[in-house]
N, C-alpha and C positions, 0 to 999 in steps of 0.2 A: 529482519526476520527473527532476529533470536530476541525480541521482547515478546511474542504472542502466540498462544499456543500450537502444542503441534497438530491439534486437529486441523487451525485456520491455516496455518503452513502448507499444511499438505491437499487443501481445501485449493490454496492459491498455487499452488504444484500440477494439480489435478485437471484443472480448469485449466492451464496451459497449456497441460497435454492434451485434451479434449478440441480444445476452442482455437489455440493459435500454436498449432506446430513450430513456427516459425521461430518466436519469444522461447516455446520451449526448449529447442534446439539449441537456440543463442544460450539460453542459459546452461543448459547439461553442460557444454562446452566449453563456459568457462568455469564451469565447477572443476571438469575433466581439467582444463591447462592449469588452474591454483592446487589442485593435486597433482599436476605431472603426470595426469594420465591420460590415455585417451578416452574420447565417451563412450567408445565403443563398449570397454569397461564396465561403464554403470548401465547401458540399454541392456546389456544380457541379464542383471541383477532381478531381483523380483520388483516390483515400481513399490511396493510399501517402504522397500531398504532404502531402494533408490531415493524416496522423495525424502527419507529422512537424513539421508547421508547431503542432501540438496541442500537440506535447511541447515542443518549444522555449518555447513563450507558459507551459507549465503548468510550464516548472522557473523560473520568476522569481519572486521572494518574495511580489508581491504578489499574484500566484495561486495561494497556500498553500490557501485555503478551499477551489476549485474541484479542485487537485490533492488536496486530501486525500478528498474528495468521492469522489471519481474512485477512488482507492485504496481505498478503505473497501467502495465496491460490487464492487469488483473482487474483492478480500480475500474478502467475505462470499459473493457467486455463483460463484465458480469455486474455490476454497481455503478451503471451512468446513473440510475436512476436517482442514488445515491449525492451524485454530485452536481446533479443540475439542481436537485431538492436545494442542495448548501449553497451554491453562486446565487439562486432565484431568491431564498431568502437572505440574500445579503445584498441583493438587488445587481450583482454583477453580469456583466454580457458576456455569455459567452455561447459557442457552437458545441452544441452536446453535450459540456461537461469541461468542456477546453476552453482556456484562460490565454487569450494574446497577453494584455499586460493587467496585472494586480493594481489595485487604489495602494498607495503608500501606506493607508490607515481603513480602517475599520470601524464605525459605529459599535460602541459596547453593548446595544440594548438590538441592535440587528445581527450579532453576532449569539449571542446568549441565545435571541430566538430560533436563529437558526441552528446549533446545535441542541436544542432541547425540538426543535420537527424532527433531527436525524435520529435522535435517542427515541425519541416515541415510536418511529414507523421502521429501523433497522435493528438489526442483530449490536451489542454495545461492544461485541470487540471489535467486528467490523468497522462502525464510526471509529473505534480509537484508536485503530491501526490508521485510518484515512487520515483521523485530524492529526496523528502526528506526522502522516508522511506529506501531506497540505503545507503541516507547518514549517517540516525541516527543508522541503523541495520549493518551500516560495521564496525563490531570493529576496522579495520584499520584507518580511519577517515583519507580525502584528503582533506587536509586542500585549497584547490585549489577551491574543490567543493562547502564546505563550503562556501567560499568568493563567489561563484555564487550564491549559493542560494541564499544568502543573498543581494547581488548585481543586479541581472538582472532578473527583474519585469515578464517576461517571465515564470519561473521557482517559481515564489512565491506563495505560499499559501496564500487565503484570510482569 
């Protein structure tokens, strides 16, 4: 959370509150117990303070679980379209956007492609928050990917 701006922050904050109570919940809560407070705490606050006091607690390492939580519901409720777009051109199977198990490797020229359909047809922080968190949540690691992210300014997180 703490590589991407606070508009998209609080964009993926917003749409939790809106869209899946549940994830929202989960996460005030454990904003609330890694500050020692309760959530009750932050639901009386105004939600502008709140969601930024969210993103602050959710970019420190040890609320890697909770941010990625957080991302994943975000990812899968408002941007399947998103991610069927990247598994279809990479030719992978899956259910909505959901991945049983990853290929070990990657095609370099199916992979390129597919990131340059996500860059055309989405917003480019959105893709770069995805493909990093694609990247860092696929226990398989494509080391292909890797060297893009890292490589082509496109795809980079500020």
């Amino acid at each position: 959370m703490g590589f991407m701006s606070a508009e998209l922050s609080n964009d993926i904050l917003q749409s939790a509150f809106e869209n899946d109570k549940e994830l929202y919940k989960a996460t005030l809560k454990a904003v609330a117990d890694a500050r020692k407070l309760r959530p009750v705490f932050f639901e009386k606050q105004a939600k502008a303070h709140r969601h930024a006091t969210m993103a602050a607690t959710l970019a420190k390492p040890n609320m890697e679980l909770a941010a990625g939580t957080l991302l994943r519901g975000w990812l899968l409720k408002k941007h399947k379209g998103m991610l069927v777009d990247f598994l279809d051109g990479l030719a992978i199977p899956h259910k909505d956007g959901v991945v049983e198990d990853l290929p070990a490797k990657i095609d370099d020229t199916k992979l390129k492609s597919a990131v340059d359909t996500l860059i055309a047809k989405y917003p480019r922080e959105v893709v770069a928050v995805y493909l990093n968190a694609f990247n860092s949540m696929n226990e398989t690691g494509w080391d292909n990917l890797d060297k893009m992210l890292a490589e082509d300014s496109r795809i980079q997180v500020v």
